[in-house]
N, C-alpha and C positions, 0 to 999 in steps of 0.2 A: 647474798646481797652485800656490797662494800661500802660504808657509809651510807647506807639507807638509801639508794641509787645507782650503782654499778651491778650487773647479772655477771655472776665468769661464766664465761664461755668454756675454754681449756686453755693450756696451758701452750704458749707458742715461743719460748725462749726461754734459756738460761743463761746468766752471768755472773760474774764478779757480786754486783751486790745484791742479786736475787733472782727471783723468777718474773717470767712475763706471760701474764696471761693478754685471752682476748674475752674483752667483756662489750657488755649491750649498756650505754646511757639511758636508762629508761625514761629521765625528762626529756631529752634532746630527741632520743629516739637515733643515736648512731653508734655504728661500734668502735669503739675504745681500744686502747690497750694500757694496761694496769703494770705497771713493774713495784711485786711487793721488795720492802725494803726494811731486813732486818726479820730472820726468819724465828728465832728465840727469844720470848718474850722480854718487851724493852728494848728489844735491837741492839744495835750498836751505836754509838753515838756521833762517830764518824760516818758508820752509811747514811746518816738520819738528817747529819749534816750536808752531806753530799746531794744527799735529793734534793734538799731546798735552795742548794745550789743550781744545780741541774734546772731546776723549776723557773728559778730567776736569770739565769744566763739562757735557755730557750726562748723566756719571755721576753728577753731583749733584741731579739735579735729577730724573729718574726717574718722569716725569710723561708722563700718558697723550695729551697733546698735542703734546710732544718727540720729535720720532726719535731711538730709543735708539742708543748705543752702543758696541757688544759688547767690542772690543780693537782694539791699536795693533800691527800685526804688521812686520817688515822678514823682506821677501825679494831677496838680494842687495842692489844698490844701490836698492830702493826701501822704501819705508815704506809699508803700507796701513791706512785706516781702516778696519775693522768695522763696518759699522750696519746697523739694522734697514731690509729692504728692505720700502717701501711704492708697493704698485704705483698707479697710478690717474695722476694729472696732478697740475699747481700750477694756483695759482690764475689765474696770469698763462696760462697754455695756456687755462682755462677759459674765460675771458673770450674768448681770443681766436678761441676757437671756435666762441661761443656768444653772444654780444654781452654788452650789460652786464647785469648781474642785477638782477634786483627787488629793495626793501627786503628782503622777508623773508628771501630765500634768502642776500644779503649777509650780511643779521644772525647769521644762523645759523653761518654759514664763519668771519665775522670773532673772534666771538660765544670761538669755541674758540682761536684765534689770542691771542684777548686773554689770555685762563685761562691758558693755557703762557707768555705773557709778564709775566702778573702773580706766578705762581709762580717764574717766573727773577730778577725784581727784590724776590721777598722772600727769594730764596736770595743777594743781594747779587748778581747778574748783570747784566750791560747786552749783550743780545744786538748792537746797531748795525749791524746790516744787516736789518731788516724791512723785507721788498718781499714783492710777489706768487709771486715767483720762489721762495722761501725757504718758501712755505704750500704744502706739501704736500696734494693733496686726493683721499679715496679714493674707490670706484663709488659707495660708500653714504655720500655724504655729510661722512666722518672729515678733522680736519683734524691734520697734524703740520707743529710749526715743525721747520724743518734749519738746516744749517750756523750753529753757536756757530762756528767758524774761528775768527772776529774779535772774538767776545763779549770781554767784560770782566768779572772777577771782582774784589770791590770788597777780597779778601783777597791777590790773585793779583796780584804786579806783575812777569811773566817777560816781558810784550810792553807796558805799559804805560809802561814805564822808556825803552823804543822809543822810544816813539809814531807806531808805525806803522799805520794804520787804513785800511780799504779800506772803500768804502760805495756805493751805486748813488744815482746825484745825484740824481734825480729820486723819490727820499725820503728824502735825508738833512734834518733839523734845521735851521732859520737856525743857532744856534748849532754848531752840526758845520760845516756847512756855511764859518762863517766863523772855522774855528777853533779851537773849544772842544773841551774834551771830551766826549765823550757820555755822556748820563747817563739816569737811569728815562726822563724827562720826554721825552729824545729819542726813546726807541721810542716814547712815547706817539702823538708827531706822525707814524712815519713808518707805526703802524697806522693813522692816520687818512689819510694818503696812499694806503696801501693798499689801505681803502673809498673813499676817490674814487675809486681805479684801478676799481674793482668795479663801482662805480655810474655810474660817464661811459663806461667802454669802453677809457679811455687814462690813463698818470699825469696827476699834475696839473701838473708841468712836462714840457714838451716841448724833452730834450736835443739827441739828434741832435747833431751834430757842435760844436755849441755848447758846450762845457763850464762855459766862461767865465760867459758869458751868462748861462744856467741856473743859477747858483750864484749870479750875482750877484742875480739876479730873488726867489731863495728868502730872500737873507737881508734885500733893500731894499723887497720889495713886497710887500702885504698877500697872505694865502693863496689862492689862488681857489675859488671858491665856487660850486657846483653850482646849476642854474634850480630844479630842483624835488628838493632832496633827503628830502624828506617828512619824517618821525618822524627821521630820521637825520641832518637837519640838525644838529640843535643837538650832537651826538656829533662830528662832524665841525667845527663851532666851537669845542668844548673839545678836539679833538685835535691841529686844525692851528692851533694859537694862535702868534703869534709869540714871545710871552714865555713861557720855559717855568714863571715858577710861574703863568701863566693857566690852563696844561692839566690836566686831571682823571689821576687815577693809571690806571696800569694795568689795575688794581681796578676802579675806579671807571668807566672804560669798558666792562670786563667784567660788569660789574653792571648797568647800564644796556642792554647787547643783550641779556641773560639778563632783564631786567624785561619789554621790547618796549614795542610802541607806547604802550597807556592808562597808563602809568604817567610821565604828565610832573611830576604834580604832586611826586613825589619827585625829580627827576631833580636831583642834588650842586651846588652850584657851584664853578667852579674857586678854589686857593688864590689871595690876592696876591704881587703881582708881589718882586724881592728887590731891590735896588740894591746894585752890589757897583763897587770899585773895584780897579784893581791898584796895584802902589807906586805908578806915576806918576801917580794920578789920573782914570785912564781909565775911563770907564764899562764895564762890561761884562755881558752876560748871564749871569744866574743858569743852573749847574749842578744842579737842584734837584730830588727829590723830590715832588711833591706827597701831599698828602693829603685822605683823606675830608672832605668838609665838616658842620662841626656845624650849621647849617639848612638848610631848605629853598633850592631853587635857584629862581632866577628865572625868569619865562616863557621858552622856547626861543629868542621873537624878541626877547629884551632882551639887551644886554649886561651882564657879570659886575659887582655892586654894589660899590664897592671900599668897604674899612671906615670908619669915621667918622674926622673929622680933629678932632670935641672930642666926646670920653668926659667923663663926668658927673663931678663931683667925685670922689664916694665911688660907687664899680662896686658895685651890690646882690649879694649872694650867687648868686640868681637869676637875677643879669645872663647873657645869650648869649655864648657864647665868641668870635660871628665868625669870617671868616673863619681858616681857619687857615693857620698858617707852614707854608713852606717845607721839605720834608726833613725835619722835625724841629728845622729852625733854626726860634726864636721869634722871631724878630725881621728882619724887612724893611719898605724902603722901597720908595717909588715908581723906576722910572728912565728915562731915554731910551729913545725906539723902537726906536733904529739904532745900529746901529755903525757906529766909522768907515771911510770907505769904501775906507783905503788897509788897513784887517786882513781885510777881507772880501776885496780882491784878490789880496790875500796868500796869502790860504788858499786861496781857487780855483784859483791858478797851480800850487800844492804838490800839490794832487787833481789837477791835470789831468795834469801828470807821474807820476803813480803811485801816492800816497798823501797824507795829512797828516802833518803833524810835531804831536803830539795828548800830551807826554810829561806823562808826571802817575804820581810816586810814592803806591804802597797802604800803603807800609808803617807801621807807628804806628811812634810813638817809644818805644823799650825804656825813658826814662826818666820816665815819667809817674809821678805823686803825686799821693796824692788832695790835693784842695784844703782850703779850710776851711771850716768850719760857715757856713750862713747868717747874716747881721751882724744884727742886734739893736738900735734905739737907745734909746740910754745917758743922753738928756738930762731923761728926766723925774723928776722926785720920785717915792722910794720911795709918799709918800703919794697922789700921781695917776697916774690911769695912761697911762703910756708914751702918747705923741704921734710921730707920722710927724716925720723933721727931714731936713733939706736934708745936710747932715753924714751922718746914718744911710744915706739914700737913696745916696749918691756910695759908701761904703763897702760897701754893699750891691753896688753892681751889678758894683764891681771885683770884690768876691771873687768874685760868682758867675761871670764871665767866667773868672776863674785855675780854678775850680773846674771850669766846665765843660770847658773846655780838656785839663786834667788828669785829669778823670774825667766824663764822661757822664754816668753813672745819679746821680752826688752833683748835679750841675747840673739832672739831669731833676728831681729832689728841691724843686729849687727855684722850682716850678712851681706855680699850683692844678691841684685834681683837672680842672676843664673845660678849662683849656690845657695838661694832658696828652692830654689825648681829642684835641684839635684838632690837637694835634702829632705826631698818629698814633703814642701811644706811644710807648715806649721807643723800639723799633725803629725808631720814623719819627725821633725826636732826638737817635739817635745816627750815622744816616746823614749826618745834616751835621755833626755836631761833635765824631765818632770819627777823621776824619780832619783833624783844627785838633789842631797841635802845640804851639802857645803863640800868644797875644795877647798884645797892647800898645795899653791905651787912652792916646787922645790927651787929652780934653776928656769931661768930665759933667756934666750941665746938669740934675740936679732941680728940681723943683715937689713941695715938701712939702703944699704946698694942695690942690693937684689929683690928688696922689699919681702923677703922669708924670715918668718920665725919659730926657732925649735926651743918646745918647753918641756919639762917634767913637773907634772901633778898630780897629788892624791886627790881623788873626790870619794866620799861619802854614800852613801846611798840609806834612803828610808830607814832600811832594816839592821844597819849599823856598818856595814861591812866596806871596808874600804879597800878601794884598787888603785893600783897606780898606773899611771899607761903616759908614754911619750909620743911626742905630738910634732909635726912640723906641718905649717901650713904658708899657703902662699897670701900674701893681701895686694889691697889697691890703696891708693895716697891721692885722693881727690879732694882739693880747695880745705887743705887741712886738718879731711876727717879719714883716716882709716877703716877698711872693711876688709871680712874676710873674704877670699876670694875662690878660695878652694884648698885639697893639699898640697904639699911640694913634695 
């Protein structure tokens, strides 16, 4: 008996941080399942941490694709998880029992996979461990994600101050993979791993004793790509992209097997890419967000259109938003395919020991201030009216940066209506720019002609770490006040 209440039954699982029994609630009167946590007395204090994680990221999220649950109980020296028990197999037994599955029935397994992972990244969640192993699947069909263990809460910094991250190679991220932190964009790719597993019979790297190797393949060579993945191809394009702002959201994946096959001609396109630097200069992979696309997407067998590189002088009211930003950041460039090959080794050697070193503080800064009003220019005769100026422009886009930085929704403010929609709302533009603690522009280069402005700035984040990324974006010049309007 487990805190004076739970019967084990026997034992139905093994993992990372323990075993899983199936046990009988004897108040409730239902069965359980138990995952003890920390098998040497006193545990470890990392797994111990972990469950209470697990306990409180399930608890949030409440969703009928999640295994729930229940409580976090300590019976002498051990600590047990409560969760809902669901009998049936994962994904990865299925397969391996059955061979690989047809589009449909894939679509349908992953279809709910995605739903529960789209609902964890808009509860501010990053589960990092989506595999086959992790999709719970019932007689009839039902699918439940498990193990948050390692997830990440975008409010929660008790294991991300760590940076300790456990992840199965053979679908982590290039970016995870070489490094980075994980973010929406990473589960995005490693659900699309997960329908390759479904659809070929096997991951789509083959680890095996290889660790090295395997990690080094994910982050330096293109995806691999299924002979005949039918309607599901192009899902599989936007999910295993190597740039994560190439890849479709959550959402947007989930939308796409809930639509099926005849519905290509809606089928999103993925956002563009971000260029980020760190202080030294180094290129790096965007951490990003994507979001819904404002037009239609391209045929399945074209590649993602990237946005124009000359915008019309004056953007018509009517004008298309394009593509949209990143996260809710407005603003990216182009960047490198690859990273370099001595951070990728880096990272592979630290997973192959045991984990990543992945640290990145949640916390905002207590001392944020809103910023200031959108700037206004000041050079025209009361008797004409106001004219865009190269002066207005440079003033403009510092403040909006101190603004945004300092305050989100005052920066989302300084947006049009359609580069908010692109920006995936609020929520999508404060995912990137709730966690930027201050900037510091280098250099701003307007064009009051063409109404386009290219900057370079460092911005801040939480956890101290600062990147630099250049920027050119387009605006609008209405009765004196400037907005951003999209990129150039």
């Amino acid at each position: 008996m487990i805190a004076g209440r739970y019967s084990l039954d026997r034992e139905i699982g093994r993992g990372g941080m323990g075993a899983v029994w199936l046990a009988r609630d004897e108040v409730l009167g239902r069965h359980v399942a138990l995952k003890r946590i920390g098998l040497a007395p006193g545990g470890d204090s990392a797994d111990l941490e972990r469950a209470q994680r697990e306990a409180r990221l399930a608890a949030r999220l409440n969703h009928p694709h999640v295994v729930a649950v229940f409580d976090l109980v300590d019976d002498g020296d051990d600590r047990w998880l409560v969760m809902e028990h669901v009998p049936g197999t994962t994904l990865a037994e299925l397969v391996r029992s059955r061979g690989p599955l047809g589009h449909g029935a894939a679509a349908v397994l992953l279809r709910q996979a995605a739903d529960a992972l789209a609902a964890a990244h808009a509860a501010g969640i990053v589960h990092r461990d989506v595999k086959p192993s992790n999709m719970l699947v019932t007689e009839d069909g039902r699918v439940k994600i498990s193990d948050f263990g390692i997830a990440r809460a975008e409010a929660d910094a008790s294991l991300t101050q760590t940076g300790l991250v456990t992840g199965s190679p053979a679908y982590l991220a290039p970016e995870v993979a070489s490094g980075r932190v994980a973010s929406p964009p990473s589960d995005v790719w490693s659900l699309g791993a997960s329908l390759f597993h479904a659809l070929a019979g096997r991951p789509p790297y083959d680890v095996g004793d290889n660790v090295l190797g395997a990690l080094y393949r994910i982050v330096h060579e293109d995806p691999p790509r299924l002979d005949d993945p039918g309607w599901l191809g192009s899902l599989l394009a936007a999910t295993m992209a190597r740039e994560p702002g190439d890849r479709w959201t959550m959402a947007q994946a989930r939308d796409f097997l809930d639509a099926g096959p005849d519905t290509v001609a809606r089928r999103p396109v993925p956002v563009t890419r971000a260029a980020r630097h760190d202080e030294h200069g180094t290129q790096l992979l965007a951490s990003t967000g994507s979001r819904p696309a404002a037009r239609p997407a391209t045929p399945p067998a074209s590649p993602p259109v990237p946005p124009p590189t000359n915008p019309p002088t004056r953007p018509p009211t009517t004008q298309p938003a394009g593509p949209p930003p990143t996260g809710g950041s407005h603003h990216r460039g182009r960047r490198g395919l690859l990273l370099p090959v001595l951070l990728g080794v880096a990272a592979v050697v630290v997973l192959a020991i045991g984990g990543f070193l992945l640290g990145r503080g949640d916390d905002d800064p207590a001392d944020r201030t809103a910023g200031p009003e959108p700037s206004t220019s000041t050079s025209a005769s009361p008797s004409t009216p106001p004219r865009p100026t190269a002066e207005g422009i440079d003033t403009f886009v510092r403040d909006y940066l101190r603004t945004a930085a300092a305050d989100p929704s005052a920066g989302f403010a300084m947006l049009t209506p359609e580069f908010k929609e692109a920006s995936g709302g609020l929520q999508g533009y404060t995912g990137f720019w709730g966690d930027v603690a201050s900037v510091d522009v280098q250099r701003v280069r307007p064009d009051a002609e063409d109404l386009t402005v290219g900057y370079r700035y460092t911005y801040t984040l939480g956890n101290g770490r600062s990147i630099r990324d250049d920027v050119e974006l387009r605006l609008v010049f209405d009765d004196g006040r400037y907005l951003i309007a999209g990129e150039a």
